[in-house]
N, C-alpha and C positions, 0 to 999 in steps of 0.2 A: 756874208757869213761863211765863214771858213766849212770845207765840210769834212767835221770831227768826228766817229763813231766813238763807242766807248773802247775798244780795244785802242786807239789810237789816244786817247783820252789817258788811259792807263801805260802808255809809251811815254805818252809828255812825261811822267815823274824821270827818267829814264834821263833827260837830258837837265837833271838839277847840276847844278855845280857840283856840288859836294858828291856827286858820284866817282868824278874823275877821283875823288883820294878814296871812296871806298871800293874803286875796282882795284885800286894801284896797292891798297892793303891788302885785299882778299888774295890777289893775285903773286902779292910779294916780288915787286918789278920783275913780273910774268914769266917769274922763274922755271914754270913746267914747261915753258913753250917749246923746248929745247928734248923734253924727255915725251911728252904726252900727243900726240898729232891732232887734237881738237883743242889744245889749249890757246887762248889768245899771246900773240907776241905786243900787241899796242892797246888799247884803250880804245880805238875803235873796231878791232877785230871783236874783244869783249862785249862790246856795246851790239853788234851784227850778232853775234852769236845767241842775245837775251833775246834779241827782236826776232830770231828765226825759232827758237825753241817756244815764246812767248804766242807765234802764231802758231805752233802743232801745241799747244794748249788749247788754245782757242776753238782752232778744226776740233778736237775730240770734244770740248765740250760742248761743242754745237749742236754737232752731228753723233753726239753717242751718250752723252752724263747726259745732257736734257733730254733728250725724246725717251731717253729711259726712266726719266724721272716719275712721269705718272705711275708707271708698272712698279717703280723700286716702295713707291711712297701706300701702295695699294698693301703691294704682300708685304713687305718688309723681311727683316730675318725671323730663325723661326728654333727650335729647339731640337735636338735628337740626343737621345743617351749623352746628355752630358756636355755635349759639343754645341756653338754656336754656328747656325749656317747664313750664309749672307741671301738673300732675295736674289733670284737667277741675274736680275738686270746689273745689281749692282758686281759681279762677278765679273761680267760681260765689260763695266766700267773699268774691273781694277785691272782688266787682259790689256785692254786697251793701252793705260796710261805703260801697264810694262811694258809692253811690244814698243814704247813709245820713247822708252828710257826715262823715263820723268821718277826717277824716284833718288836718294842719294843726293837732294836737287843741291845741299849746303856743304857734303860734304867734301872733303881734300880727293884729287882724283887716284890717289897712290891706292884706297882703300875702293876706287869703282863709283867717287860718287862725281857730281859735275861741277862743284867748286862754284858755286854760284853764291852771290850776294845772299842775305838775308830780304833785301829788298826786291828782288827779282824774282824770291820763292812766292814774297808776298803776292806781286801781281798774278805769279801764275795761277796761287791760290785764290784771288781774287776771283779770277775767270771759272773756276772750277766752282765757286761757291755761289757765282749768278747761275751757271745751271741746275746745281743742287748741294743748295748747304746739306745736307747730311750725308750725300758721300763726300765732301769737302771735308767734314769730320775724320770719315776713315783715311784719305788718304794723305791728309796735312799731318797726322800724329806720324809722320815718318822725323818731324820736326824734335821727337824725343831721343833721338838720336844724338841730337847736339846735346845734350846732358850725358850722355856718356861720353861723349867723344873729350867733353871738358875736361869730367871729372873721373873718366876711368882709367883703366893704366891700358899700357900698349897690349899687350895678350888681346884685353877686350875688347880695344876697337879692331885690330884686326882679325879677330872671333867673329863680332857682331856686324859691325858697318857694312861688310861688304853684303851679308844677309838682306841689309836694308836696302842695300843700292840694287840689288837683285830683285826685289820688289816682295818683301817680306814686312809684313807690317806688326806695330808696334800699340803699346797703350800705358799709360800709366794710373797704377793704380793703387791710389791715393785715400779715396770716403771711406768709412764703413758705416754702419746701421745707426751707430752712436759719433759718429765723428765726421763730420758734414766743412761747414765753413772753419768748426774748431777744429784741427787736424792734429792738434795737439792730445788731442783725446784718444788718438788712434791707438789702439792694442794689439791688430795681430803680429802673434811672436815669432821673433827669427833666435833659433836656437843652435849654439855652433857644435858642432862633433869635429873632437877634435879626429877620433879611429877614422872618419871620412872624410878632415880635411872639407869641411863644407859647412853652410846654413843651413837649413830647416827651416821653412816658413811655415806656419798656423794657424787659422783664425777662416775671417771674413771681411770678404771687401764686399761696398755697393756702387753703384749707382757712376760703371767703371765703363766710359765711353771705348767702343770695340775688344769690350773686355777678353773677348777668347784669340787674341790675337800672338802673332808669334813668338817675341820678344816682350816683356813686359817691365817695366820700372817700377817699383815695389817698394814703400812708405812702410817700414818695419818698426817694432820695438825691439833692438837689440838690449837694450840693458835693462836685466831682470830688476824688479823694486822702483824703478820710473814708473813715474805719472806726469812728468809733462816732456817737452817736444826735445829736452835734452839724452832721451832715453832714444831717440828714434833716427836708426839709418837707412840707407834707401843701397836698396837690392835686386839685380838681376835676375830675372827667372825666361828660362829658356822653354816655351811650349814643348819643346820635343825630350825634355825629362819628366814629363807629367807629373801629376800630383794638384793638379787645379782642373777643377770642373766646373762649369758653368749651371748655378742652381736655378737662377729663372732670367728671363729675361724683361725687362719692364713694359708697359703697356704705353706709349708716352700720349702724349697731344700731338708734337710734328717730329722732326726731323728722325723719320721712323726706318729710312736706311739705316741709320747709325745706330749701332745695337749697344743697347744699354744694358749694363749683365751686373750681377749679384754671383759673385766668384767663392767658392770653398776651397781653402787651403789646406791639404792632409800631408803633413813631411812635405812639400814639397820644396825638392832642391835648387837651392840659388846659390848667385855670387856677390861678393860684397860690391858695392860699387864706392870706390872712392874710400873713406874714413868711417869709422863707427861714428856716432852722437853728431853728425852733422846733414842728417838727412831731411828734417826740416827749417835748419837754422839757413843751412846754404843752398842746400842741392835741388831741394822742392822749391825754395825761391826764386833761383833760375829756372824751372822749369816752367813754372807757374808765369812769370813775365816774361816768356816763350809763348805759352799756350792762348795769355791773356791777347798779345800782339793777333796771336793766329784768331781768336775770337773777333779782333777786331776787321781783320783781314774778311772773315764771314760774315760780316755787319756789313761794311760795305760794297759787298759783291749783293748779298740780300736788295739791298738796297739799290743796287743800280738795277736790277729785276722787277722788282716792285714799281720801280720810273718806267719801265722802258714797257711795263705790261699795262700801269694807267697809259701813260702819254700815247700808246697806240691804241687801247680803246675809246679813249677820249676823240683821237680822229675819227673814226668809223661811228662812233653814238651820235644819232641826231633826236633833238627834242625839240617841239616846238619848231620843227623845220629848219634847223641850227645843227650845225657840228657841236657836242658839249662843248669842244675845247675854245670856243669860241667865246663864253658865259663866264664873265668875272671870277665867279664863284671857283668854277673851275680850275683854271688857268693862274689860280692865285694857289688852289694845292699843288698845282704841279711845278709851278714854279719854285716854292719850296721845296716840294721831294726833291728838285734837282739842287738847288740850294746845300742842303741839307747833306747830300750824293757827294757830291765838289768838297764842301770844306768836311766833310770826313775821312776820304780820301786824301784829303792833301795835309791831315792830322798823321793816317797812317803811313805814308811815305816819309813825311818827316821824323816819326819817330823809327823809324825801321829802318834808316840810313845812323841814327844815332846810335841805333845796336850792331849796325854793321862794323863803325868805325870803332867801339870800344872792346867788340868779339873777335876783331880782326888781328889788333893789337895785344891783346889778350894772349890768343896763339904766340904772335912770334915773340912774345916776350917768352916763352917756353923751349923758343930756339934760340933766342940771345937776348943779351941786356939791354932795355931799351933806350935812348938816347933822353936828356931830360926833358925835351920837349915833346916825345912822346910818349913819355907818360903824365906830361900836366894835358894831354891830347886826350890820353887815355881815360886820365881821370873827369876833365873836363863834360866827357861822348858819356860814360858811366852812371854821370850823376842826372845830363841830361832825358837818357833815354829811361833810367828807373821814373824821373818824373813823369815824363809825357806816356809812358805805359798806360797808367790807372786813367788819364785822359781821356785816351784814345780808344782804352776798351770800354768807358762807360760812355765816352759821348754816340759813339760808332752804335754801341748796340741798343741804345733808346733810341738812335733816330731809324735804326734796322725796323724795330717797333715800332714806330711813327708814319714811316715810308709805307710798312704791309700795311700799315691801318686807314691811311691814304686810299691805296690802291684800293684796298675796296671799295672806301667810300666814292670814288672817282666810275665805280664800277655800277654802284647802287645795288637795287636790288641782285643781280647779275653775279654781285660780288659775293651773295650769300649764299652762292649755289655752288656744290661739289666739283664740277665739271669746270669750273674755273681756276687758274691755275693761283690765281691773287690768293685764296682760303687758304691753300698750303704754304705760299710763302706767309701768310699771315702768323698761322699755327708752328710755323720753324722758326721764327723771330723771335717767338715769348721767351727762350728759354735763353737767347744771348745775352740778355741783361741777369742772368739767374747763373751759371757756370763759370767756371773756373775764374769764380769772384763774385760776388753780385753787389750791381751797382753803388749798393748802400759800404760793401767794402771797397770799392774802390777812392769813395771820399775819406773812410781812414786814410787810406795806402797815398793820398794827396794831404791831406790838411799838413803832413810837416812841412812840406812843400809851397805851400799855402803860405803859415805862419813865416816861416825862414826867409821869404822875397825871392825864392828861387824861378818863379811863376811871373811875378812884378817885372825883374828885370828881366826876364828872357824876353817878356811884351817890348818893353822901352828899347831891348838891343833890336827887337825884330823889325821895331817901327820905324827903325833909320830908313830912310827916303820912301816911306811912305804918308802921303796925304789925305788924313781922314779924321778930320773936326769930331766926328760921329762916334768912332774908336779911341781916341783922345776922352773926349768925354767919359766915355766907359772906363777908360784904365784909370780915372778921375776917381770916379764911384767906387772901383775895386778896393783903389788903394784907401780910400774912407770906409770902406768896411771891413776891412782886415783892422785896421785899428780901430774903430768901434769894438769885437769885439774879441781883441786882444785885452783890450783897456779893463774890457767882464773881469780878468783873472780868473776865470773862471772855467773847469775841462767840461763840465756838463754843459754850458750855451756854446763852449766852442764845438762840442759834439752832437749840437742840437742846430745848431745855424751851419754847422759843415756844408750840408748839403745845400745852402744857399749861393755860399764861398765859393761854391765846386763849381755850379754850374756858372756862376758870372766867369771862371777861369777857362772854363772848357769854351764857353761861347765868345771869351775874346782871345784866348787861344789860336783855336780853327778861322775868326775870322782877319786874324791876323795872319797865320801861314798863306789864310785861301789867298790874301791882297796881294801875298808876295808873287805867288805863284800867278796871279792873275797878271801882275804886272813883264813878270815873266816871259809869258805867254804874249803878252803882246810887243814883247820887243823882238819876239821870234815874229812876229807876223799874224798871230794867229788872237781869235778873240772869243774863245769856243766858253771862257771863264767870265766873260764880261757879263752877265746877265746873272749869275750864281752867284756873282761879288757884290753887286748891287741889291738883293736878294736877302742876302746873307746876315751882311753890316747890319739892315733894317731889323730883320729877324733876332741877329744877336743884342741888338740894341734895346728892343723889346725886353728880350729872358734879361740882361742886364739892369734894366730900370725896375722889373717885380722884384727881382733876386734885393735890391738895394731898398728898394722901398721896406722891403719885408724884415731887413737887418737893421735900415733906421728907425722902425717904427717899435723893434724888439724894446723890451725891460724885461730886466731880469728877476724880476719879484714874477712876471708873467710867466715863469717855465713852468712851471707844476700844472699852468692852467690846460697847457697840451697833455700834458697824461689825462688817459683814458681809463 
């Protein structure tokens, strides 16, 4: 047995194939090397440079996000005239990552940031979210950056960006009291003067993760007599021209660093970002499969925490004069937590290399015209990674929930006591499958995906030279259940069996990337995936044959029988 820890485990994605064209895009054949003295000149200075930044993530969140977790998770943030304060610890967290340079992780280094992958942000955030998803919360929305950066004009990146890369932090803010998953509902107004050359914003937001933060991205109603998402552009607002105060801050269940705020808008001055009437059509949609990615990035760090807190109490528990982990029982959840760890992880690397490659290209199509085969490249990585998005954040953050739910049980009694750390990852997990999307939207944001075969054949390209009767089978079933009930004609059983579709996809999906990757891995030497692959298949195989059973057995005269 090879000896793999999980920071090494999270290295492995690092040497995919397909990294060498998303460093060599990011990089723009390493055209800083020449202007910037930390820039890579090859594709393995790049590669050196993830893995040395990748370990001072590591170190701090060892040695400084986790031991401060209990403290951060006890007080939390707290209220004063107006102002949101953060819990001492996690303060002491964000000194940290700045002293550290880790902020600006995505952006171009002309504005101060470090030009890193999309996929390399991931892992760090991965690391950062096994010690504490909720300052993983505060300090991942540096990632709202990239929506201005896309869609702003030059003045505002070089206004804003460098703010960010200096280690000023960001929020977007989106809900209000009345406008939740409907965002189309949203109301407060952005009202323009022309005497001031500016906006005006108005209203109330909720339920607005590190709402009193520095920089804010702002979901407005510019066009007075709208009522739906055509009226609404999205707007800059700068904390240090006041005008927003923080009215309360929420009470939650977990992730209680991360302060949850209910924001009052009085005149307060913004800038437009980008185009009026396109702020939920385009601009919240990239940001939103930005955010969802980052949600999924903290599903899987939960979840390697949740493994790695059973599987070490499971050594030291003895009953019946036995090590637990000893006992079928046992060693049959843990082998799935780890299951479950592996091919969700190897879900989010894969999609987080498909947003690298279509963001990359993206850019330099803004500096020149792209040649035709990068942009059928372009298009090809675009259409990929909007699908595996809504995958990836609903498979990632049910099994986040599955994983804490484990660990307890792995913990037994033990695990329903305060002082253990399993309850808090428990109570931070409920809410990944509820934000910025929840699950049940995410099988919208898949079924055209679903229907169209864009799902179908990504399995059948994936499974060139791999060898699995088991997996065969499944894509078998899949493909008989998409047309069962295509055949309905009908949108109410396709919106009613979605969620059966969704999960046969997600589970032969993930067990399809894990196979590749597992095959991977052992051609490098290494076999740290063989035991999660075998695992996995089984487990998928299982959720594949209910999900099919459940869609053969449907009639459609039977749908009214489910309403309650």
């Amino acid at each position: 047995m090879n000896d793999y820890n999980d920071i090494s485990e999270i290295k492995f994605h690092l040497s995919h194939p397909l990294m060498k064209r998303v460093v060599e895009l990011k990089e723009n054949g390493y055209a800083d090397s020449s202007k910037y003295p930390d820039a890579p000149a090859s594709l393995d200075e790049a590669m050196e440079n993830y893995g040395l930044v990748i370990d001072i993530a590591d170190d701090i969140a060892k040695n400084i996000v986790e031991p401060n977790s209990e403290s951060v998770d006890l007080e939390g943030p707290h209220l004063e005239n107006g102002r949101m304060i953060y819990a001492s610890k996690t303060v002491e967290n964000l000194d940290a990552m700045n002293k550290a340079g880790l902020n600006g992780i995505s952006m171009p280094r002309k504005y101060g940031g470090l030009n890193f992958p999309q996929s390399v942000f991931a892992m760090l955030s991965e690391i950062i979210a096994a010690a504490d998803a909720g300052f993983q919360n505060i300090w991942s929305l540096q990632s709202c950056i990239d929506t201005l950066y896309e869609f702003g004009n030059e003045e505002q990146r070089e206004k804003y960006i460098p703010r960010i890369c200096a280690g000023e932090t960001m929020s977007m803010d989106l809900t209000e009291p009345d406008a939740g998953s409907d965002l189309q509902r949203v109301m407060l107004k952005a009202t323009y003067c022309e005497e001031d050359d500016c906006w005006y914003l108005n209203g109330v937001k909720r339920f607005i993760t590190n709402g009193d933060s520095d920089i804010h991205l702002v979901l407005a109603r510019s066009e007075e007599g709208t009522s739906d998402g055509r009226g609404l552009s999205m707007f800059i607002y700068d904390k240090r021209n006041g005008g927003v105060n923080v009215r309360h801050i929420e009470n939650k269940l977990g992730i209680h660093g991360s302060p949850t705020c209910e924001l009052t808008f009085k005149n307060a001055k913004a800038e437009l970002c980008g185009s009026t009437r396109l702020g939920l059509i385009k601009y919240v949609m990239s940001l939103m499969n930005t955010a969802r990615l980052g949600i999924s990035v903290q599903s899987v760090g939960l979840c390697q925490e949740a493994y790695r807190e059973a599987i070490k109490y499971a050594a030291e528990r003895k009953q019946f004069g036995t090590v637990i982990n000893q006992f079928p029982a046992v060693y049959d959840m843990l082998s799935r937590m780890k299951a479950r760890l592996d091919a969700g992880r190897a879900i989010l690397y894969e999609t987080a290399r498909y947003v690298d490659i279509y963001k990359s290209l993206d850019d330099i199509s803004k500096q020149r015209k792209l040649e035709m085969e990068e942009r059928q490249e372009m298009k090809k990585y675009t259409r990929l990674a909007d699908a595996l998005t809504p995958i990836a954040k609903g498979m990632t953050s049910e099994y986040a929930n599955q994983n804490a739910y484990d660990a307890i049980q792995v913990h037994g009694g033990s695990g329903f006591i305060m002082e253990y750390k399993c309850q808090r990852l428990y109570r931070d997990a409920r809410i990944f499958s509820i934000y910025e999307g929840t699950t049940q939207l995410q099988v919208v944001a898949a079924l055209r995906y679903i229907t169209n075969g864009t799902y179908l054949s990504l399995m059948k390209e994936m499974m060139e030279g791999i060898d699995s009767p088991i997996v065969a089978d499944g894509i078998a079933k899949y493909e008989e259940a998409i047309d069962k009930v295509k055949s309905f004609e009908s949108q109410k059983a396709l919106d009613f069996l979605g969620r059966s579709l969704y999960d046969m996809t997600g589970n032969l999906l993930l067990n399809i990337i894990l196979l590749n990757d597992e095959k991977r891995a052992k051609e490098s030497g290494l076999d740290f995936l063989d035991k999660s692959a075998v695992v996995y298949t089984n487990l998928a195989a299982s959720e594949v044959a209910r999900c099919y059973a459940f869609v053969n057995n449907f009639k459609i005269e039977d749908l009214d029988k489910y309403k309650v």
